[in-house]
N, C-alpha and C positions, 0 to 999 in steps of 0.2 A: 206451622203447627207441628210437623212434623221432629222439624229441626230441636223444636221446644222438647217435645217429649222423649228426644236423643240424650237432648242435654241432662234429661233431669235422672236419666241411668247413670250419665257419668258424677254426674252430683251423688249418688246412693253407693258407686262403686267406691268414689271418694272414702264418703262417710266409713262401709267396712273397713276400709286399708288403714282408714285413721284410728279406726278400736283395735285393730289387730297390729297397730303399728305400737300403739303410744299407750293401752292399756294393758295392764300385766293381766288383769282378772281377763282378759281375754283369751292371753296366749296360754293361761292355765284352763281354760275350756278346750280353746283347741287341741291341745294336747291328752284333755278327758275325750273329746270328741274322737280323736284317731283311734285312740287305746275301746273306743266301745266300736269303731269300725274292724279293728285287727278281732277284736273279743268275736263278733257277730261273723266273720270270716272263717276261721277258726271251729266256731262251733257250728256254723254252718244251721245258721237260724231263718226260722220259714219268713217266707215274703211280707207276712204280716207284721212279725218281730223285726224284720229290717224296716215297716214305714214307719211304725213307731218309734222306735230308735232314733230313726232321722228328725220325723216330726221333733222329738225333743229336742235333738240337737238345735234345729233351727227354734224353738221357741226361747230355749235358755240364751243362746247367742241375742235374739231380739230383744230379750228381756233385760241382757248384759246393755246391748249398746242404746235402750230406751235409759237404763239407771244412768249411763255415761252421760246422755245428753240432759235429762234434769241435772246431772251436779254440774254441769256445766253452765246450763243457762245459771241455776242457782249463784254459781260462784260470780259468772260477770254481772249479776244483780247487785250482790255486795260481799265483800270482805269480812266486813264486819259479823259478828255470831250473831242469829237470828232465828228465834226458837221455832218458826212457824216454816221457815227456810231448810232448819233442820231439821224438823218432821215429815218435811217432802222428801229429803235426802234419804233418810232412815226410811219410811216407805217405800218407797223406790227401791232400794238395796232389800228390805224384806219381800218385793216380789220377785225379785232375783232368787233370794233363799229357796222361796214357796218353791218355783219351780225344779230350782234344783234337788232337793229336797223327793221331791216328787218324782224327777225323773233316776234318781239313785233307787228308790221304790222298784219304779216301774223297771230298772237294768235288774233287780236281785229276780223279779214275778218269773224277768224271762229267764234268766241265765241260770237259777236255782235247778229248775227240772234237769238239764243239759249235763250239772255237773254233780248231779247225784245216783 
C-alpha cells in the first residue's frame, strides 16, 4: 500500500517535468512566476500578499497542465476536426485565460499601493 502511494508521487513529479519539459505555455508561466517572486522580494510584500501570490501561481500552473492533459487525451481520441472535441479544447484553454486574467488583477490590487 505503501509502495503504491510512493509510486503514484513519482507518476505526478513525472507529470510536472513533462509540462515543464515539452510545453512552451509552461516555461512562459514559469518565467511570469519567478518575475512575480523577484517583484514580491523586492517590494517586500506582507505574508498575505506572498500566499496569494503563490496560491496563484499554483492554480494557473494546475490550470495550465489540466488544459495540457484534455488536449491530449482529446488529440489521441482523434485526429480528425471534431466540433464537440474542439469545444472541450477551447474551454479548457478559456479556464486557463479566466485564471490568468484574474491573477494579473489580483498582481496590479497588490503591487499598485507599493509603487505609488
Amino acid at each position: 500500500m505503501i509502495r503504491k502511494h510512493l509510486a503514484s508521487y513519482r507518476y505526478a513529479m513525472r507529470g510536472i517535468s513533462l509540462a515543464f519539459r515539452y510545453e512552451r505555455n509552461m516555461v512562459f508561466h514559469l518565467v511570469a512566476a519567478v518575475a512575480v517572486l523577484i517583484v514580491n522580494c523586492l517590494l517586500a510584500v506582507s505574508r498575505t500578499e506572498w500566499l496569494i501570490t503563490l496560491m496563484l501561481i499554483g492554480i494557473v500552473w494546475m490550470a495550465e497542465i489540466f488544459n495540457t492533459a484534455i488536449e491530449k487525451l482529446a488529440d489521441r481520441v482523434t485526429e480528425n476536426p471534431d466540433p464537440m472535441i474542439g469545444q472541450a479544447k477551447d474551454l479548457a484553454a478559456g479556464a486557463v485565460l479566466i485564471i490568468c486574467i484574474a491573477a494579473v488583477v489580483c498582481a496590479l490590487i497588490i503591487y499598485c499601493p507599493y509603487l505609488s
